[in-house]
N, C-alpha and C positions, 0 to 999 in steps of 0.2 A: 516470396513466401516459401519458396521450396526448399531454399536453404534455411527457415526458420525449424521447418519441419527435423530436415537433415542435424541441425544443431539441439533440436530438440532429442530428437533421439540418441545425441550422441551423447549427449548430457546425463538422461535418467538410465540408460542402457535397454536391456533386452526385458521385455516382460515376464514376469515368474509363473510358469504353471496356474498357480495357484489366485493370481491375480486375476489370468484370463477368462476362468472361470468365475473365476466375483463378476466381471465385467456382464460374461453372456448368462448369469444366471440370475443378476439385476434386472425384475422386470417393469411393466411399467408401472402397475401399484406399487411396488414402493419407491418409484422413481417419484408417482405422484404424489404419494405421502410427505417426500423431504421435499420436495419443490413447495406444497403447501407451510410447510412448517418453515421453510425461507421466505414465505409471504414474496416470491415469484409473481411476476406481473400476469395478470393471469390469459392475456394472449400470449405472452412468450410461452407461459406453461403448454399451453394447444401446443403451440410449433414444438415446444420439448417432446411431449409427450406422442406426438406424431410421428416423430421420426427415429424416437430410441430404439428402435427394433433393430432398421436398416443401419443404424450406429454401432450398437450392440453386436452386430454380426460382420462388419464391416473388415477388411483386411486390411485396409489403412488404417482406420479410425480406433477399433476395437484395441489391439496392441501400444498404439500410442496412449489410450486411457490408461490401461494396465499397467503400463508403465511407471505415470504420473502418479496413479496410483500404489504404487510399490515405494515411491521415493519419498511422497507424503508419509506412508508410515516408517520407511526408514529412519527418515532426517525427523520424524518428530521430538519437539522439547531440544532439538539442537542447534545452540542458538549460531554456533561460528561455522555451518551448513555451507557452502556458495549458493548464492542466490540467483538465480538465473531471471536475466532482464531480455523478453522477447516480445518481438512485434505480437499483436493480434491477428489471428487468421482470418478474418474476415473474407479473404480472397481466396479461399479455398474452398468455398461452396456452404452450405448449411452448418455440416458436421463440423465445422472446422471453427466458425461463428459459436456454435453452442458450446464447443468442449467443455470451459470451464464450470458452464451450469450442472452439466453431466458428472463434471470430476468431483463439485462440491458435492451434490445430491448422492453421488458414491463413497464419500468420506464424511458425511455427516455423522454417522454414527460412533465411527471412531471418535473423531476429533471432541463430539459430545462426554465419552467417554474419560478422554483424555480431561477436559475440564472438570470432572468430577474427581480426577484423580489429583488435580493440581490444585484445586479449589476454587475455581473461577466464581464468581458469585452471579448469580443468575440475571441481576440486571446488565452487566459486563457481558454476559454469552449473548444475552439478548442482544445490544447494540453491534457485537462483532459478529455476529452472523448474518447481521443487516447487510453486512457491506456489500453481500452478494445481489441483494434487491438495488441497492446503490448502484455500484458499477453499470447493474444492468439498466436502471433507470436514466447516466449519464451515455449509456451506449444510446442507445434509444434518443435520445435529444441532439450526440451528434451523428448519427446513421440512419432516424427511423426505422432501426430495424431490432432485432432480438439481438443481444447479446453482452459480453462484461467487457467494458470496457478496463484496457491494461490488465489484461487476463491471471498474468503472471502474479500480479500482488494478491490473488486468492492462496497461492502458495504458502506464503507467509503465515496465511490465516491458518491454513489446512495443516502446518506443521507445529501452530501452538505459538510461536512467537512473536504474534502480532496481536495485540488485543486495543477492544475499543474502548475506552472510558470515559460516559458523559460522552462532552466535544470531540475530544482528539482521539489520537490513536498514540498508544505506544508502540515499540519495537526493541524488543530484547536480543542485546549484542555485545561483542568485547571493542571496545575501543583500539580502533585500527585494523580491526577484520574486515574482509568483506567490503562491497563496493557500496552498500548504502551508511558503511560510518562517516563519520562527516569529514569532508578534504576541500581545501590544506587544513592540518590540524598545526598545535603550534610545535613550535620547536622546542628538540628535545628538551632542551635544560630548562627551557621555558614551562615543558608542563611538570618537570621532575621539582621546580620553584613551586610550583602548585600544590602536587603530592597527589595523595590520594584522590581516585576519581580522571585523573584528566592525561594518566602516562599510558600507552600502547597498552592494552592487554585487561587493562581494566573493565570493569563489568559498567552495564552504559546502556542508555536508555534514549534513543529516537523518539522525536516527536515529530509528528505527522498532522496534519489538518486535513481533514476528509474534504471532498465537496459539500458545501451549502452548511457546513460546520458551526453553530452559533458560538459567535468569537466577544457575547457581551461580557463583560465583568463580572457579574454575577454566574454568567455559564461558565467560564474559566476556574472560578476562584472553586466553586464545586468541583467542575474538573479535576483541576490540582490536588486538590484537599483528597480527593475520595482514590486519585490515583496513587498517592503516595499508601495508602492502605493497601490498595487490589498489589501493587507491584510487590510490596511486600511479603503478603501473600504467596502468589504466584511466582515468582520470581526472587524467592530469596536468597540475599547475598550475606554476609559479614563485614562488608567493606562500605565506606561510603561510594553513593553513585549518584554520578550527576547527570542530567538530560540537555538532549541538544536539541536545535532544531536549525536546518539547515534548509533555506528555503530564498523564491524571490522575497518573499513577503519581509525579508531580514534587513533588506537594502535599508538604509540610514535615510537617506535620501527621501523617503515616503513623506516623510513629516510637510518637507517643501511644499508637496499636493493635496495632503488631506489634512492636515491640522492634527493640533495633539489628543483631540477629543477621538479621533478616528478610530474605530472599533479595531483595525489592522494595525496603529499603529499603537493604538492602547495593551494591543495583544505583544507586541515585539517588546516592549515597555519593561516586560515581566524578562525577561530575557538580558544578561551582560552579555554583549555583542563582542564577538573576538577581532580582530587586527587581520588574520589570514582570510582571503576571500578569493573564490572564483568569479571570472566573468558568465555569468550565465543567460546569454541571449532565447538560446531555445525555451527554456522553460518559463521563460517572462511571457513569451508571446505565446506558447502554448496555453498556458492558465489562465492569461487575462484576455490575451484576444482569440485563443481559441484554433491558431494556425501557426502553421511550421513551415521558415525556411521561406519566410515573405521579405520583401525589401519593407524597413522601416517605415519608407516614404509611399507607400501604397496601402499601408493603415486607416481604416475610419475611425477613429477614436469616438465612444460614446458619451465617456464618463471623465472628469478629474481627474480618477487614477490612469485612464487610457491615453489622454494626453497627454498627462505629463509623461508615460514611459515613454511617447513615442516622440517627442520632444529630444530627451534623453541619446534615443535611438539614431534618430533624423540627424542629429549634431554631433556625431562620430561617438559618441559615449557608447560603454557597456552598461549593461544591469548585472549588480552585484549579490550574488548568494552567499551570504553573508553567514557566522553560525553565530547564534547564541546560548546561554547552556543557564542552566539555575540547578540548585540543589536538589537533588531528590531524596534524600535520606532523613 
């Protein structure tokens, strides 16, 4: 964890003057105030609002906030940013657990800001602000304890570029930037045959499926419908742009175990599935079975979908992250 730290700082740099004092002159009313208005679990709120002082004054802690706090308003509205993907500090004691509640609760009002500027429409802010009760609610279910799980995807939020719509989430990006556009993409000539929307550099839309996400047909088709306005909106381009989503849930393969009525694979459905694919072992078993870096053959499968991945697994197969993309324009 100490090199996460090290990498952390090396990442957003030195804290601004200016930051350090937002930091220690943040107190706990209006810590309490955003935490309420993120509808915060309200024991985690207790342990937040407990310990911001010793946070707030902290010569570890204090200057790391400030920091993250300098780079969210930097990089906001920029969508080809580098995204930094870091462990959760959990192992670094309370402060290190909470930061990201603390970093939201100190950029709420910008970032609020910031949607009033771009136009986010108020049911959209409403659901993307959730995410922080989310994360915190799945930290909680795997930790029993206070904090955001994958800390790091509040970033996203905190800089404008990730918004929630209905079910899913988008994410605003160039195609081929950045380590969350979708890989393998195709080849060149292959996507220049395509044209607009699908060549390196092109403007490009991530889709994302939150936890506990309602994936019926009726929640999608709204979805969809209502996201092709907000992105427009928010996010306007001149060009056509199409959406991806690059996930285990893409595997072809699904159909074999759940049938075609299957809400996962009725969702994929919506989607022309591309030819390039990763083998992606970790993130099958992270999301469905919930662990990392287990032997196949030591799985308890519960469900359908849990045996048949581990079926897959057990008889030298990979699971395939597969992308598929539809129109968004």
């Amino acid at each position: 964890m100490s090199d996460t730290l090290a990498l952390m700082h090396s990442f957003v740099g030195p804290p601004s003057p200016e930051s350090l004092r937002r930091v220690s002159g943040f107190d706990r009313a209006q810590l309490g105030d955003a935490l309420s208005e993120l509808a915060v679990d309200p024991d985690a709120r207790r342990e937040l609002e407990a310990h911001w002082d010793e946070t707030r004054e902290s010569t570890r802690w204090a200057p790391l906030l400030a920091a993250l706090s300098d780079y969210v308003r930097r990089e906001r509205a920029s969508v080809d940013a580098p995204i930094p993907i870091w462990d959760d500090l959990d192992d670094l004691g309370t402060e290190g657990r909470l930061l990201y509640y603390y970093l939201f609760a100190l950029e709420l009002e910008t970032l609020k800001a910031h949607y009033d500027l771009v136009g986010v429409p108020p049911d959209v802010r409403r659901a993307t602000l959730a995410a922080l009760a989310s994360h915190g609610k799945t930290h909680l279910l795997k930790h029993a304890s206070a904090g955001v799980d994958a800390g790091w995807w509040m970033l996203l939020i905190l800089r404008g570029v990730l918004i929630q719509v209905e079910s899913l989430k988008f994410h605003a990006l160039h195609l081929g930037v950045g380590v969350l556009s979708p890989q393998p993409w195709l080849a060149q000539d292959e996507a220049a045959r395509r044209g607009e929307g699908f060549r390196v550099g092109d403007a490009h839309l991530g889709v994302h499926i939150p936890a506990r996400a309602d994936l019926s047909d009726e929640a999608l088709d709204r979805t969809f419908a209502r996201a092709r306005e907000v992105v427009a909106q928010v996010w306007p381009v001149p060009t056509r742009r199409i959406a991806t989503c690059q996930s285990w849930m893409m595997d072809d393969r699904l159909v074999q175990a759940l049938g075609e009525e299957s809400r996962i694979v009725r969702f994929q459905r919506r989607f022309e599935l591309l030819e390039p694919y990763a083998d992606d072992v970790e993130n099958v078993l992270y999301f469905v079975f919930g662990v990392r870096d287990v032997d196949p053959a030591q799985l308890q499968p519960r469900s359908r979908l849990q045996r048949f991945i581990k079926e897959v697994l057990v008889a030298g197969g990979a699971w395939h992250s597969r992308i598929g993309w539809l129109d968004m324009s």
